[in-house]
RODO-2510 file (C-alpha; in nm, 4 decimals, decimal comma):
residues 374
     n   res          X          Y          Z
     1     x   -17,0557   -16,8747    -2,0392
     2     x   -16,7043   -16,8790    -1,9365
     3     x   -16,5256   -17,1642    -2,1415
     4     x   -16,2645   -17,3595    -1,9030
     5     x   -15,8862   -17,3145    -1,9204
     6     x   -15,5726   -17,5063    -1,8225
     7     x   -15,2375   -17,4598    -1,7533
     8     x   -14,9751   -17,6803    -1,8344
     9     x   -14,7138   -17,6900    -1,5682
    10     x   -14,3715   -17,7802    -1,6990
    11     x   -14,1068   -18,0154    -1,4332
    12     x   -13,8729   -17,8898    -1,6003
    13     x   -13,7569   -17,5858    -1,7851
    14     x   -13,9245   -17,4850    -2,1297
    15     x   -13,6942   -17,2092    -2,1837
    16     x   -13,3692   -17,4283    -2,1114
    17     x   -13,0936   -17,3030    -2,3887
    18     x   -12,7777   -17,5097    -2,4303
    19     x   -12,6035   -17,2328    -2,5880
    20     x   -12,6490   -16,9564    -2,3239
    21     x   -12,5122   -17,1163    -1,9585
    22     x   -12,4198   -16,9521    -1,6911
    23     x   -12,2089   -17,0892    -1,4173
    24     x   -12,3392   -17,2323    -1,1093
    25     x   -12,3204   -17,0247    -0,7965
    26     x   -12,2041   -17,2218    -0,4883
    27     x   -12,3650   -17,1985    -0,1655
    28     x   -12,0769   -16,9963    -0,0247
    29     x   -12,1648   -16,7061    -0,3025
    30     x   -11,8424   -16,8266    -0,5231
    31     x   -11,8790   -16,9590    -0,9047
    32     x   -11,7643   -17,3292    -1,0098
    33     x   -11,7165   -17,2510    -1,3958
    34     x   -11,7365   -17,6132    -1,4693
    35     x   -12,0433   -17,6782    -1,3232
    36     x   -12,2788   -17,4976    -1,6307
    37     x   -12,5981   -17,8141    -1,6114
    38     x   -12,5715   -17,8256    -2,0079
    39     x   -12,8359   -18,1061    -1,9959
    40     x   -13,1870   -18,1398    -1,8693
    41     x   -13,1613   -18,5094    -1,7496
    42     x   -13,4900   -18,7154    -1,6971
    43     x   -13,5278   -19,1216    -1,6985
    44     x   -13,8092   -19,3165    -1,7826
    45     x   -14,1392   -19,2610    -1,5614
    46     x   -14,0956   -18,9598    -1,4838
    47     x   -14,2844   -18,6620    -1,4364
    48     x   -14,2512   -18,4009    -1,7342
    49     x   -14,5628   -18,1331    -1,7408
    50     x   -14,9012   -18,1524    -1,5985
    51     x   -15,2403   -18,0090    -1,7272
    52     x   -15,4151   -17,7472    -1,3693
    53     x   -15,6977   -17,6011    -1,4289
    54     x   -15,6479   -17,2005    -1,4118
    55     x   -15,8104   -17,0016    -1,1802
    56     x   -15,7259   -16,6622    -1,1034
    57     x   -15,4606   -16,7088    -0,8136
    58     x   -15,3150   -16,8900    -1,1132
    59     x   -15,2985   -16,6524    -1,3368
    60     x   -15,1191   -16,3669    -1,1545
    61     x   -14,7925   -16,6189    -1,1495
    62     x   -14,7621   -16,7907    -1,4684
    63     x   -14,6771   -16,7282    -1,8480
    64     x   -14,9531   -16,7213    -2,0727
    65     x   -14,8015   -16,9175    -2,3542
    66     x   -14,8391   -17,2152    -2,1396
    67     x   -15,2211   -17,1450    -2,1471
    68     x   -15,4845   -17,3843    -2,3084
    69     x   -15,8212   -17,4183    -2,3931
    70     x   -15,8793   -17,7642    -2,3931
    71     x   -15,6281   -18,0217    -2,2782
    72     x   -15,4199   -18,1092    -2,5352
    73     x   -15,0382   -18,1960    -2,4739
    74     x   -14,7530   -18,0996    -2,6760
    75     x   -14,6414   -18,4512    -2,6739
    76     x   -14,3440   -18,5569    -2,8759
    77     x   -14,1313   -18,8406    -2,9340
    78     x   -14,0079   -19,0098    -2,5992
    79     x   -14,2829   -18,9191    -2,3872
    80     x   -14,6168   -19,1148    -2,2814
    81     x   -14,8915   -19,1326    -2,0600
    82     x   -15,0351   -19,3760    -1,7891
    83     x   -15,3799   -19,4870    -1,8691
    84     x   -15,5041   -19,3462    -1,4925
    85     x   -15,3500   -19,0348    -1,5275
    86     x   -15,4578   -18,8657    -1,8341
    87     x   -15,3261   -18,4836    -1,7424
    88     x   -14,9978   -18,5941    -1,7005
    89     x   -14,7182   -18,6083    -1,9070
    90     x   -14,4059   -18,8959    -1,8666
    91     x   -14,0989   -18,9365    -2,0169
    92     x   -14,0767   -19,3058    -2,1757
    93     x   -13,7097   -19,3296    -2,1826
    94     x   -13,4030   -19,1842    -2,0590
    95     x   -13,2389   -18,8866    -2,1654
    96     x   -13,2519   -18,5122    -2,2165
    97     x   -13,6047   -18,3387    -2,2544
    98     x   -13,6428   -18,0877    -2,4755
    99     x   -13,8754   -17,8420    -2,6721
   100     x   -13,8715   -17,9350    -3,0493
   101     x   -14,1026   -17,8006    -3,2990
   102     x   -14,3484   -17,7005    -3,0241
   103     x   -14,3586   -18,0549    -2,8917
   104     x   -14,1748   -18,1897    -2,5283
   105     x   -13,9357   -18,4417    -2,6325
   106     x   -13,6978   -18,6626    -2,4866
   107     x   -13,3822   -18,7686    -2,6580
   108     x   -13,2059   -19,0993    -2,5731
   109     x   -12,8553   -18,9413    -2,7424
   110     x   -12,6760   -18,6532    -2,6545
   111     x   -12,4844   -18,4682    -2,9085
   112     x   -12,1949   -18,2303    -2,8182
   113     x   -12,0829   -18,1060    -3,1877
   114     x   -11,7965   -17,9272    -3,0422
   115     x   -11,5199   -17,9231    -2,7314
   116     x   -11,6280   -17,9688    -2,3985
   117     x   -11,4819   -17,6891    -2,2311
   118     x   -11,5852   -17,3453    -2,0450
   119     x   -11,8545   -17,3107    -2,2689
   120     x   -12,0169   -17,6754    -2,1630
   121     x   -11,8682   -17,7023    -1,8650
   122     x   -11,8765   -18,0705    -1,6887
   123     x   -12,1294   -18,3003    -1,8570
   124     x   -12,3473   -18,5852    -1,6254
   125     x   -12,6129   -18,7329    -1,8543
   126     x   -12,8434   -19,0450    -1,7767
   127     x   -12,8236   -19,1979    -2,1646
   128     x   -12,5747   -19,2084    -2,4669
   129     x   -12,3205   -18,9228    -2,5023
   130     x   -12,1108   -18,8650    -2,8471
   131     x   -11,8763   -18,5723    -2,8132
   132     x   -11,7309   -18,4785    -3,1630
   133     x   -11,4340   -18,2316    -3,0144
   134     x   -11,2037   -18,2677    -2,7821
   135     x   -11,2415   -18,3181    -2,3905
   136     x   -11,0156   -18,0465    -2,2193
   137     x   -10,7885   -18,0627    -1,8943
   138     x   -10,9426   -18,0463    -1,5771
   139     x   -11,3361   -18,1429    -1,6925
   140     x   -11,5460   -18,4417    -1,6173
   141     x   -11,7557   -18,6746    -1,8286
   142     x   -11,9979   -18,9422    -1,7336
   143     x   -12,2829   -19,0951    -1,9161
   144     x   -12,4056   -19,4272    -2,0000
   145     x   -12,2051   -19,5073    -2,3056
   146     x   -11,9574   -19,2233    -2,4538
   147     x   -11,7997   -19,1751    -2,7510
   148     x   -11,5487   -18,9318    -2,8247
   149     x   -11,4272   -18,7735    -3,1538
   150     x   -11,1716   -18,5579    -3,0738
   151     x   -10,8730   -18,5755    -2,8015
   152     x   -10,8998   -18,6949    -2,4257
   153     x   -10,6738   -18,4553    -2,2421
   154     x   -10,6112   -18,4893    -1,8444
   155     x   -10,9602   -18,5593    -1,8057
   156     x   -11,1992   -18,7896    -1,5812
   157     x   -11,4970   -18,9809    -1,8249
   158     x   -11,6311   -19,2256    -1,6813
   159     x   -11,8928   -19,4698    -1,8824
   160     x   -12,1444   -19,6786    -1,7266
   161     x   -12,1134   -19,9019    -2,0279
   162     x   -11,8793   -19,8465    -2,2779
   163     x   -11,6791   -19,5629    -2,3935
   164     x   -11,4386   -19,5316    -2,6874
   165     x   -11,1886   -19,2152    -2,8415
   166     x   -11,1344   -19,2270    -3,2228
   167     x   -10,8892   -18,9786    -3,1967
   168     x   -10,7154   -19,1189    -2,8952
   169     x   -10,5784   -19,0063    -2,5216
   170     x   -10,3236   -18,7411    -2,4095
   171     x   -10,3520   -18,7476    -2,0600
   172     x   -10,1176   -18,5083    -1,9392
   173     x   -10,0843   -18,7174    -1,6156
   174     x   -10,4199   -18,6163    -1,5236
   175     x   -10,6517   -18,8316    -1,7044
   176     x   -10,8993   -19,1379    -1,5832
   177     x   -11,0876   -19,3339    -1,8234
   178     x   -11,3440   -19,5155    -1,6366
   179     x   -11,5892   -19,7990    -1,8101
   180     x   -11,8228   -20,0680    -1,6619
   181     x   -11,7626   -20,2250    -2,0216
   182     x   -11,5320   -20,1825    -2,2702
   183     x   -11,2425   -19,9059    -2,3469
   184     x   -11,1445   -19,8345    -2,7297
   185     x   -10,9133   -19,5707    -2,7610
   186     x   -10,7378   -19,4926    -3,1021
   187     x   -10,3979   -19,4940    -2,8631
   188     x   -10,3530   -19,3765    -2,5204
   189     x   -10,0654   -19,1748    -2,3020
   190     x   -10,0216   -19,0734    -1,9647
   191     x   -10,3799   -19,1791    -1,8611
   192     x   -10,5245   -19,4440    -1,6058
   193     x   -10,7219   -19,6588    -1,7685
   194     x   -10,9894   -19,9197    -1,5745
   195     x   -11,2512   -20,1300    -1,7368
   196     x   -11,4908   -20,3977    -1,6565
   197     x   -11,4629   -20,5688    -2,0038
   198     x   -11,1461   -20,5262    -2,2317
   199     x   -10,8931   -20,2491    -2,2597
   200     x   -10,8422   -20,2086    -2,6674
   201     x   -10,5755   -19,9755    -2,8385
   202     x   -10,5463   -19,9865    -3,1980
   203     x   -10,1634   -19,8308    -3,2013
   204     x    -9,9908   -19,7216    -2,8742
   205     x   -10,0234   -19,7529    -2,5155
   206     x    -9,7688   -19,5636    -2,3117
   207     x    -9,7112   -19,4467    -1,9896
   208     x    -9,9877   -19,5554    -1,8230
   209     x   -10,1892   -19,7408    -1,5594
   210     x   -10,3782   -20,0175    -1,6730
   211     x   -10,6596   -20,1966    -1,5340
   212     x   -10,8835   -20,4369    -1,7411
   213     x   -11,1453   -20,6916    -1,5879
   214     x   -11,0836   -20,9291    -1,8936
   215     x   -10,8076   -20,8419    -2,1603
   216     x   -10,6076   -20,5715    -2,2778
   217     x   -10,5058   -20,6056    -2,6837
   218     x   -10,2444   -20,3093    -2,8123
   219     x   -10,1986   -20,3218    -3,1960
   220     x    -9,8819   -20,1285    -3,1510
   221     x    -9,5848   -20,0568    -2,8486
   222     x    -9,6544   -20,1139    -2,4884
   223     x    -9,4166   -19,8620    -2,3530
   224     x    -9,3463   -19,8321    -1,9517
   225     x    -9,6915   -19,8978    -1,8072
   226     x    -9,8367   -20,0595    -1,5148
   227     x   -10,0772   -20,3404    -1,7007
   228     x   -10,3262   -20,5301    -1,4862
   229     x   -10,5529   -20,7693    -1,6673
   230     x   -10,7257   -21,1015    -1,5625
   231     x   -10,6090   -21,2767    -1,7893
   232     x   -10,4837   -21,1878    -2,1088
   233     x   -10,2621   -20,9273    -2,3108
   234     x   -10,1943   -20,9288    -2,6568
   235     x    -9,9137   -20,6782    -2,7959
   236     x    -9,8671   -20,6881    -3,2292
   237     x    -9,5278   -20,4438    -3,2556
   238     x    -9,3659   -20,4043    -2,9665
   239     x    -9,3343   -20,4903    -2,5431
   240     x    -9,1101   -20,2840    -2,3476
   241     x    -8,7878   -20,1039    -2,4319
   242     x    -8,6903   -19,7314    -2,4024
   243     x    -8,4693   -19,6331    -2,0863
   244     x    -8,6031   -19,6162    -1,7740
   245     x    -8,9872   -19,6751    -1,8605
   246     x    -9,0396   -19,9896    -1,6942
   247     x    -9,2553   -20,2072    -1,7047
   248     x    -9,4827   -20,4468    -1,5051
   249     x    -9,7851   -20,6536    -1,6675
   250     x    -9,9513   -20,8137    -1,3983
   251     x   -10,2207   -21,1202    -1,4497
   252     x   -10,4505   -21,3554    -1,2858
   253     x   -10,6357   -21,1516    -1,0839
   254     x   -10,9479   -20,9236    -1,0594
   255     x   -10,7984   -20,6097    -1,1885
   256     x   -11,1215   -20,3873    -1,0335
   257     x   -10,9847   -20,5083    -0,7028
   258     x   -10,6274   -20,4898    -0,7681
   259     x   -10,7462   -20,0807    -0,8619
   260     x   -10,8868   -20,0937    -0,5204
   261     x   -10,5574   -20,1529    -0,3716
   262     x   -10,3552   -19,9648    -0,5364
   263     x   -10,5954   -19,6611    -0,4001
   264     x   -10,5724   -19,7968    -0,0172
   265     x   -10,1954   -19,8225    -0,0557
   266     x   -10,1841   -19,4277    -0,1466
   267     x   -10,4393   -19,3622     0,1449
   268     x   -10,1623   -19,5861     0,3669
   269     x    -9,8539   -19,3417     0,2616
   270     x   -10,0391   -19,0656     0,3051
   271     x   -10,1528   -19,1766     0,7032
   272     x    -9,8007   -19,2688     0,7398
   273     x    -9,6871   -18,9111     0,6458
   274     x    -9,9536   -18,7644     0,8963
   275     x    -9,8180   -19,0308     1,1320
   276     x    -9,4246   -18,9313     1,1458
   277     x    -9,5404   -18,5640     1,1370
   278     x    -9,7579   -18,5889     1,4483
   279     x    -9,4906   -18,8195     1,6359
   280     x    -9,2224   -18,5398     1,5617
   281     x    -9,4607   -18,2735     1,6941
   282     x    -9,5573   -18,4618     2,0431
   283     x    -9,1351   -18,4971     2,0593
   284     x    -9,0966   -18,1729     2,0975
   285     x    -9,3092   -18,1829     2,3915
   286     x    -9,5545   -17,8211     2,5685
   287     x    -9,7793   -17,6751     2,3606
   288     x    -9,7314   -17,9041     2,0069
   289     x    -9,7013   -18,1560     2,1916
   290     x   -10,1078   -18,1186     2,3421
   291     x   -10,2167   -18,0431     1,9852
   292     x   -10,0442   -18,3598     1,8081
   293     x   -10,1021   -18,6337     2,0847
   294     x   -10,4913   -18,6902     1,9717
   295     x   -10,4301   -18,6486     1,6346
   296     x   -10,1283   -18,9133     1,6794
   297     x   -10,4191   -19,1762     1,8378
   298     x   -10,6627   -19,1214     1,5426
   299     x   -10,3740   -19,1509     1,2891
   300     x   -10,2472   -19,4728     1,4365
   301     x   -10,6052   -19,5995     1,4429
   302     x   -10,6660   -19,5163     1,1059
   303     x   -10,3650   -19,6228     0,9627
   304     x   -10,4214   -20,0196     1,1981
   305     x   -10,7883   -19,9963     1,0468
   306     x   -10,6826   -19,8966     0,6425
   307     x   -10,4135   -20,2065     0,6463
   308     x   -10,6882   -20,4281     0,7506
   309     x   -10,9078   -20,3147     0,4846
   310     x   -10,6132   -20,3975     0,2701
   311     x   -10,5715   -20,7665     0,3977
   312     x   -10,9569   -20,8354     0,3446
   313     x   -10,9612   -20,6811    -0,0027
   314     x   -10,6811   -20,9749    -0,0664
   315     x   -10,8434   -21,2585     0,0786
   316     x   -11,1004   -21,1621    -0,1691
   317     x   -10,8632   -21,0846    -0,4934
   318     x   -10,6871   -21,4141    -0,4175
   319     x   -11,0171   -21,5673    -0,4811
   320     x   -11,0493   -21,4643    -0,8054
   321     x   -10,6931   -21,6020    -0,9230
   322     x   -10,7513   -21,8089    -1,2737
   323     x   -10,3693   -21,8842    -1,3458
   324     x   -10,4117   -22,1517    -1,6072
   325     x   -10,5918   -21,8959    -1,8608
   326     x   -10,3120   -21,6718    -1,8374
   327     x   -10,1543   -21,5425    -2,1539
   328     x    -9,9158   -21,2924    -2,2861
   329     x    -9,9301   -21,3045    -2,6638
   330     x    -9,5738   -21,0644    -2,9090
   331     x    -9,6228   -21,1290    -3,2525
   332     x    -9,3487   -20,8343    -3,2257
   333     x    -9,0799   -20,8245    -3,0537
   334     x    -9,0448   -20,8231    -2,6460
   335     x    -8,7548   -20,6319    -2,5045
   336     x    -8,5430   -20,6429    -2,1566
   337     x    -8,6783   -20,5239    -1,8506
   338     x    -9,0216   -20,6067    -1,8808
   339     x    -9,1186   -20,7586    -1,5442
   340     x    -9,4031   -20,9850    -1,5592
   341     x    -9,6239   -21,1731    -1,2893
   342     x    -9,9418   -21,4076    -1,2671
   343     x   -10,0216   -21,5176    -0,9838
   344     x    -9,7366   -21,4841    -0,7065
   345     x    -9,5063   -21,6391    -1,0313
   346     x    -9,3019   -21,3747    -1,1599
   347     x    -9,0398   -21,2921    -1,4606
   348     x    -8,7816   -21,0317    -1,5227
   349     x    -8,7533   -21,0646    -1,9411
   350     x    -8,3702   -20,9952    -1,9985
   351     x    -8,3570   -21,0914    -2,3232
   352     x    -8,4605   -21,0301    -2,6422
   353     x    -8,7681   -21,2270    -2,7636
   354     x    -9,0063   -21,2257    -3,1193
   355     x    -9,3087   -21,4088    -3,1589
   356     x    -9,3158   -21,5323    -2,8352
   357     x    -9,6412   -21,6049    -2,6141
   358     x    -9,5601   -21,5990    -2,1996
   359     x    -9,7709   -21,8541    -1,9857
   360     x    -9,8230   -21,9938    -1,6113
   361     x    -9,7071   -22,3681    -1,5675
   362     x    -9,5658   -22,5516    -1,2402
   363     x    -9,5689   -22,1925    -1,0350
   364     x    -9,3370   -22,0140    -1,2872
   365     x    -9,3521   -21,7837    -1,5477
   366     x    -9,2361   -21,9731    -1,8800
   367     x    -9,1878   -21,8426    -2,2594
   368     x    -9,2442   -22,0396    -2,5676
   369     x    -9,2326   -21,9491    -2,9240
   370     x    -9,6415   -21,8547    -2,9950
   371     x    -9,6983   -22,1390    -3,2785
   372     x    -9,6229   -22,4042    -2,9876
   373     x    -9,9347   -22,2517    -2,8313
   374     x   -10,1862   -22,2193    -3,1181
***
């Protein structure tokens, strides 16, 4: 008598090695050498590997350590079944699947115990991400919470949740930290920052853009940044100073929206750019003249329908102005040139201040010494 065998089909790959990628080949026969898929991604419910009973069609196409005489699944820690479906396997959480000790596995953490660079490439994983080098120039991040050991350099992460940089952020210009919580960096330079929660930075923050949906607190120097937080910034050492970095903290509205603008406002420089371009072309009249005038009617249609995006996004930011809450809080010093505003109340600081706490009363911008506020 013939005994019965099964074969377990996999939904994903056994044989999946971290450590031997190979770039991803675009549909145009070219290589993106950051896009290596250094992570199996699954999320809860879904399909991993299912139990087919083998005939001999079967057998021609498959490999034969995936063979079994009875069914019995390899099933390790993060999987499970559904009562109905006994001869399938399911991942219970989110994560990365995995073979471990000869059992399918899926691991809510992700553990990069090095740089993420050429030999990575990009990483997009469903769960928590640590990364315990540094993340190069030019690569991308995003996970659901992310914690890095090493260096940010000009690079894009982008948390679902939270995300935090013991070693801190040298963003060459380049880099955006993106978080739908919290941002902790150790200190941060030439980066944009946006958050949904807080902005923290134990020592510096310099020459960056700033965008926190609650508060931003710097343990150190705030150095020639654009700051926007709802409504509060604390600063311990120092507020302003150096030549030429200026300075703007702005406060009192939804930040997250306020990022929003500031990305239509490029898109409106760039149309008008387009738009003088194509007006100088049709100018010269014949031939340049044919090609530019349609281009010309989109532009100026864009450009009408972008600017009323603009003044609907601001109906809706000035909704969200809290004023009253509004603080600035130096233990430190504060020095000239810092422009401040909350609300439409603004302050150019040309003086010299320590200890001071800056506030929103009777439309202005006022300082007091910080006790009076305590």
């Amino acid at each position: 008598m013939h005994s019965m065998a099964y074969y377990l089909k996999h939904h994903f790959d056994p044989d999946f090695d971290y450590t031997r990628l190979a770039p991803q080949k675009m549909d145009d026969g070219s290589v993106d050498h950051y896009e290596l898929n250094y992570v199996q991604n699954v999320t809860t419910g879904q399909l991993l590997a299912e139990f087919e009973v083998l005939d001999d069609e079967l057998r021609k196409n498959i490999n034969s350590r995936f063979v079994f005489e009875e069914k019995k699944f390899p099933a390790g820690r993060g999987t499970g079944f559904r009562e109905s479906e006994p001869n399938r396997l399911y991942a219970a959480r989110d994560g990365f699947v995995l073979y471990e000790e000869g059992l399918i596995c899926v691991r809510k953490t992700l553990n990069v115990r090095h740089d993420v660079d050429f030999s990575t490439g990009n990483i997009d994983f469903v769960s928590d991400l640590n990364v315990f080098g540094t993340v190069g120039t030019g690569f991308s991040l995003s996970a659901r919470t992310i914690d890095v050991g090493g260096h940010i350099q000009g690079a894009h992460v982008k948390a679902r949740e939270n995300l935090s940089c013991r070693s801190g952020v040298k963003g060459e210009g380049q880099a955006l930290l993106e978080a739908g919580g919290d941002i902790r960096l150790a200190f941060c330079e030439y980066a944009t920052l946006t958050a949904k929660g807080n902005v923290l930075i134990k020592n510096s923050l310099l020459h960056s853009r700033v965008f926190a949906g609650k508060r931003l607190a710097v343990g150190d120097r705030l150095i020639g940044c654009d700051v926007c937080a709802h409504n509060y910034v604390y600063v311990g050492e120092q507020l302003g100073g150096g030549m030429g970095a200026d300075l703007t903290i702005t406060l009192g509205y939804d930040p997250q929206l306020l990022f929003k603008s500031a990305l239509i406002d490029q898109r409106i420089s760039e149309l008008w750019e387009q738009l003088h371009y194509a007006e100088a072309q049709v100018a010269k009249g014949g031939f340049p003249a044919k090609e530019y005038e349609p281009r010309l009617i989109t532009t100026r249609k864009d450009l009408q329908e972008t600017r009323e995006r603009k003044a609907k996004l601001w109906q809706t930011i000035s909704r969200t102005e809290r004023l009253g809450e509004c603080k600035i809080l130096v233990p430190g010093v504060v020095k000239p040139g810092v422009e401040i505003s909350i609300g439409n109340a603004y302050l150019k600081v040309d003086d010299y201040y320590e200890d001071v706490v800056f506030f929103y009363e009777d439309r202005e911008v006022r300082v007091a010494p910080s006790q009076t506020m305590k």
